[in-house]
N, C-alpha and C positions, 0 to 999 in steps of 0.2 A: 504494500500500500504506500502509497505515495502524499506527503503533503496538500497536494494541491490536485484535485484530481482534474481531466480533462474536462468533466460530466461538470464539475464542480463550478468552472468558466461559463458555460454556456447556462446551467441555474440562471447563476449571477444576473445573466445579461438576459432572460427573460421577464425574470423578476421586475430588474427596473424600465423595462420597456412595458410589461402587459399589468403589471401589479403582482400583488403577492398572488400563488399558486398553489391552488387546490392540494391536500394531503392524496389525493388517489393520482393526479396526474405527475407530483412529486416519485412517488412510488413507481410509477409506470415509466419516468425516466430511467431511474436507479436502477431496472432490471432489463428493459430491452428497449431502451436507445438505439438505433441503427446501428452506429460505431462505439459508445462507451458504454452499451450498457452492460450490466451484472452475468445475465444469464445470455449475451449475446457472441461472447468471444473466450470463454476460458471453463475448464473442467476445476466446478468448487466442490468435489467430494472426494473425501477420503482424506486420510492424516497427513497431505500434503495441502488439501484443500482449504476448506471454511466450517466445514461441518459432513454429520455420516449418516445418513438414514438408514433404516433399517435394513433393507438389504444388503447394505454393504456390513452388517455386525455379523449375519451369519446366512449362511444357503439355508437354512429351515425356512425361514420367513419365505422364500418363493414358492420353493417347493409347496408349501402351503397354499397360499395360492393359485399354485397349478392345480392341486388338489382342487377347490373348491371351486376352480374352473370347471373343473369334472364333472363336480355335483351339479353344478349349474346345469350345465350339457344335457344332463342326463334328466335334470328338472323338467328341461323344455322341448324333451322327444327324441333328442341326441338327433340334429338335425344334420345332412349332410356336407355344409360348409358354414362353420363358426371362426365370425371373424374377432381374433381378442386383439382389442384395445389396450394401450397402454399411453398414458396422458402423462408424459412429462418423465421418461424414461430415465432418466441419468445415465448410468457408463453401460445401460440392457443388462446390469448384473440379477436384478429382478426376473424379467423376462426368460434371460438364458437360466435358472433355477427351475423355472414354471414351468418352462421347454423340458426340461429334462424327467418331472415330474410327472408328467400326462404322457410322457412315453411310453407307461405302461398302459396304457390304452389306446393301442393302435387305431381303433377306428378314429379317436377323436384326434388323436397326435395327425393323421393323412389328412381329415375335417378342415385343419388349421389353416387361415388366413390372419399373418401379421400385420397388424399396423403400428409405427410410434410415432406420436405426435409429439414432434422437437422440434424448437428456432434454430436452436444451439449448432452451428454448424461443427465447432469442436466436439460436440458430443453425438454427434451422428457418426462421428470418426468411430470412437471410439463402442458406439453402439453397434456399427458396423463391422470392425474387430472380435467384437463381445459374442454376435452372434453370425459369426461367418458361414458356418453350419445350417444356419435358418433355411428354411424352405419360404417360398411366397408370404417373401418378407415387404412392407411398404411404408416410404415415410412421408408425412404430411405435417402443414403448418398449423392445422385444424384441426378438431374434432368433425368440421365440415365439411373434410373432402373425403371420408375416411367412406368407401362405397355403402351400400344400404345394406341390411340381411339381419338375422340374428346373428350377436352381437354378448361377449362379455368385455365390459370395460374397469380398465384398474383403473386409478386414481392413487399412487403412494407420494402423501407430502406435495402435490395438487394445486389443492385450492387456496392453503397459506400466503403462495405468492402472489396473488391475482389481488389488483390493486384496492385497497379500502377506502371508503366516505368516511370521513368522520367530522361529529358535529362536538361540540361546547356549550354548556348549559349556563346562559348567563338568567339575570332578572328578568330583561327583556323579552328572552327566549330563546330557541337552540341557533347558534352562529356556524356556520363552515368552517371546520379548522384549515389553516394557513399555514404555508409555509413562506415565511419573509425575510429580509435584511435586516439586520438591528442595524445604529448608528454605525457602528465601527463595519459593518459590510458582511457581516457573521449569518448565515442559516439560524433563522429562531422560529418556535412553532407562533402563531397567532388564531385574532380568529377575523372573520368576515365583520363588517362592522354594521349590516344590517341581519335581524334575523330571517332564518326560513319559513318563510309563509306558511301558517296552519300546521305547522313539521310535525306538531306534538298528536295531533290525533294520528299518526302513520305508527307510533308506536307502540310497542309490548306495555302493557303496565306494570308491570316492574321499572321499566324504565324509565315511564313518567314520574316516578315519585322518586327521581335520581336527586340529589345533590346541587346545589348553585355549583360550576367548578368542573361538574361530571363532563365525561367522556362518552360518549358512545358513536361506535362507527359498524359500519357494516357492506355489503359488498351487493352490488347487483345480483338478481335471480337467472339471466338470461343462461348463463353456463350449464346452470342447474338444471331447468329448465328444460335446453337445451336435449341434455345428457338421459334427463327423463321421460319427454318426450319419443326420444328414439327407442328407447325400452320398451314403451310403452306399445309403442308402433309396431315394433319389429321384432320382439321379443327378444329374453336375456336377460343380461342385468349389468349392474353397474355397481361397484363398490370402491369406496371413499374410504379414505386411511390417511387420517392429518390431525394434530394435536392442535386442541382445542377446547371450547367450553357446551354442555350439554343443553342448555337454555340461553335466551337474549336477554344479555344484562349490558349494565353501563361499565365501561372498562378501556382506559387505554394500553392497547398488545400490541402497538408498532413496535417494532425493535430491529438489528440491524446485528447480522452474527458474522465475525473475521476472524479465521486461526481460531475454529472451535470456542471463541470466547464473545460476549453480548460486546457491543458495539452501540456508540452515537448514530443513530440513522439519520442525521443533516450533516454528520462528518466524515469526508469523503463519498460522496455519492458515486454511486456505480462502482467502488470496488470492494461495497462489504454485501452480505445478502440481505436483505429488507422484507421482511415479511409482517403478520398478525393472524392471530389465533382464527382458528373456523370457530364460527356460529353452527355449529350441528342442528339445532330448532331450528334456524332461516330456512340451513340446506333441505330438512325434511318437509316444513313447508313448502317449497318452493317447486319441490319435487311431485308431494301431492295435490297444487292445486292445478296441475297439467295431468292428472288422473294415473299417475303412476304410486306403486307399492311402498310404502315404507317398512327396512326393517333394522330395526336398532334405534339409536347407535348402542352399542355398549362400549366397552373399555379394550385398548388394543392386548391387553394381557387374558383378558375373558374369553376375548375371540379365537386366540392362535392356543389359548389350551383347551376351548374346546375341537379344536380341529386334528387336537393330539400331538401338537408342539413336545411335552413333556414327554413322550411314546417315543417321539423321532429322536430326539436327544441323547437319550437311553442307549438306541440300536445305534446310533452314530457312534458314541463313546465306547460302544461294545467293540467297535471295529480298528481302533486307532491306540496311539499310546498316553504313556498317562499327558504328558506336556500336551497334547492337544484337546483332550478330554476335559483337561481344567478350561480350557480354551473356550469349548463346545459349553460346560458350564456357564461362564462366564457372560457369553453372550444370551444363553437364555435365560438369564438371572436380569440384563439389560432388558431385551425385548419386554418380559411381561412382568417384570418386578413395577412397584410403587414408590419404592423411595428413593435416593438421592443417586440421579443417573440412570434412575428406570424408566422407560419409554411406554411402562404398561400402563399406570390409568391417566398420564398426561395427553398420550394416542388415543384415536376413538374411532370406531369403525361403523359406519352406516353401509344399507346396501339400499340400491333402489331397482324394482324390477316391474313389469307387467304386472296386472291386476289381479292376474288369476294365480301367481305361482305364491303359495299361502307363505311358504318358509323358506330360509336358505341355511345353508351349512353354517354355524356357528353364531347364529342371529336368530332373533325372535322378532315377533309383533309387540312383546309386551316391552312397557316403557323400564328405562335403566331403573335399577334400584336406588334409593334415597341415599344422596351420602355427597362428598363433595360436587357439589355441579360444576363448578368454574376449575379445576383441577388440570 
C-alpha cells in the first residue's frame, strides 16, 4: 500500500468539482474503478493477500458444496444439463473442491455446465489454472449472461462487497451519508445537508426507534431479486454464504481489510478491500417478494455440520499424518467454531429456491433460533 493512492487523486478531484459523494458510489470506486480499483487488477486472497475465505482454510468446505449440489440435482429430477453458478469465484479453489466432489456421480458430474462470474481479469488467470481440467467451463461479467436452464448458484463472501446506502439519523431526519474533504483536504464521513423525503416510513421498526446519531444502510434488492427470480423461473436454487446480521437493524459495518488486519476505509482507497455486513432479513425479503423459497439462514457452523463436515474430517485425518491432521483440525475448528477466529456463527447461510422444493440439505423453513442476531 502506498501513501497516496492513484484512486485517492481522482476522489479528490470529484469531490471538489460535483460535491461530496454518496457512501455507495465511494464504495463502488474502491472496488472496481476501470484502472484502480480493489477487485479490478490484483489477487487479494490468501496469506500473501488481504484476507482468506473459506475455501481457501480447507477442501471440506467445497466438497460440501459439491455435495449439496447433489442434493439439489436430485431435489429437482436430476435434470439432464445443470448449469452451476459460481458469483465471485476467487483463485476456483471453491469450485475445483465441488468438481471433485460430484464426481462420484457420474450422471450429474457429465450434466455439468460451468459458469464464473468475474471482472477480475487477474483472477480469471488464475481461475483458469485452478481448473484447467474443467469441462464446458464459461466466464461472464454477469449473472446476466450466464445462459437460461436449471441452474445451482453459489454465492461465497458475494454480497459483502456490492456497494451500501447509508443514511444518519439527525432531529431533522435521516440524511445521506457522505463522503467529503475536511479543511486540510482529508477523506471524512459527512452527511447530506437536506433530509430524505418521507425515508422513515420505508423502514423496519426496529429501526425507527434508532438513536439521534444512528447509522443504518443497506443495499438495493435488484441482485437478489434478480438471482431469485431465475430460480424461480427455471428451477434450482441458489445459496448465499457471507457474514453478516440475521435481522435489519441500525448499524454502521463499513470497514476496509489490508494484510489480514481492519483498515481506514477513506484511507487509501482502492488498495485495501471495502466491504459491510449482509442484511440476511433484506436478502430473504427481497427474494420472497419475487415468489421465490426461503430457507434459513442459519449459522455457517450449523450448516456445514449438518452436511457432515465433522464425518469428512475424521476420514481425512484417518488418511494422513499426524502434522497434517492437526492441520485438518485446525481448520474445522475455524470454519464452524464461535469464538475468536471462528467463521461459524459470524457466516450465515441462506438458500433460495423455486416454490415447490419444501427443503434443502442443511437448511430449514423454520426461522434461526433466538440468540445473538447481529453476531
Amino acid at each position: 500500500m502506498t501513501e497516496f493512492s492513484p484512486l485517492q487523486a481522482e476522489i479528490h478531484k470529484l469531490i471538489r468539482s460535483s460535491g461530496p459523494m454518496p457512501v455507495w458510489r465511494y464504495m463502488e470506486l474502491c472496488l472496481v474503478h476501470p484502472e484502480h480499483g480493489y477487485y479490478v487488477s490484483r489477487d487479494p486472497l490468501g496469506r500473501e493477500g488481504d484476507f482468506t475465505t473459506a475455501p481457501e482454510v480447507s477442501q471440506m468446505f467445497g466438497e460440501l458444496l459439491g455435495l449439496w449440489t447433489a442434493s439439489v440435482w436430485k431435489a429437482i429430477g436430476s435434470p439432464p444439463m445443470l448449469r452451476l453458478v459460481e458469483l465471485g469465484p476467487g483463485r476456483g479453489t471453491m469450485m475445483a473442491d465441488a468438481l471433485r466432489a460430484v464426481r462420484v456421480l457420474p450422471p450429474l458430474y457429465q450434466s455439468l455446465h460451468i459458469h464464473l462470474v468475474e471482472v477480475n481479469p487477474v483472477l480469471r488467470e488464475r481461475q483458469r489454472a485452478t481448473l484447467s481440467g474443467a469441462r464446458n467451463i464459461s466466464w461472464h461479467d454477469s449473472i446476466d449472461d450466464v445462459p437460461e436452464g436449471p441452474a445451482v448458484i453459489l454465492a461465497n463472501e458475494y454480497f459483502d462487497v456490492l456497494p451500501i446506502h447509508q443514511v444518519v439519523k439527525r432531529e431533522t431526519g435521516w440524511h445521506e451519508r457522505v463522503v467529503d474533504l475536511d479543511p486540510d483536504g482529508k477523506l471524512v464521513f459527512a452527511a447530506a445537508a437536506d433530509p430524505m423525503p418521507r425515508f422513515e416510513v420505508l423502514l423496519p421498526p426496529l429501526v425507527r426507534a434508532a438513536p439521534i446519531g444512528a447509522v443504518f444502510e443497506w443495499r438495493p434488492d435488484n441482485e437478489m431479486m434478480k438471482i431469485a427470480a431465475r430460480v424461480r423461473d427455471q428451477d434450482g436454487a441458489a445459496l448465499i454464504i457471507d457474514y453478516g446480521h440475521l435481522r435489519s437493524d441500525a448499524g454502521d459495518t463499513f470497514q476496509a481489510i489490508a494484510r489480514h488486519s481492519f483498515a481506514d476505509p477513506l484511507k487509501n482507497p482502492g488498495q485495501a478491500d471495502v466491504t459491510a455486513h449482509v442484511d440476511f432479513q433484506a436478502l430473504a425479503r427481497a427474494a420472497e417478494d419475487v415468489g421465490a423459497r426461503v430457507h434459513g439462514p442459519v449459522t455457517q457452523g450449523e450448516f456445514l455440520k449438518r452436511l457432515g463436515i465433522e464425518t469428512r474430517a475424521v476420514t481425512l485425518m484417518g488418511k494422513t499424518t499426524p502434522e497434517v491432521s492437526a492441520d485438518i483440525s485446525a481448520a474445522l475448528k475455524r470454519l464452524t467454531d464461535s469464538g475468536r477466529g471462528g467463521m461459524g456463527s459470524m457466516f450465515k447461510v441462506l438458500a433460495v429456491t423455486e416454490p415447490n422444493l419444501t427443503s434443502v440439505a442443511g437448511l430449514s423453513d423454520e426461522p434461526p433460533a433466538p440468540g445473538d442476531e447481529t453476531a
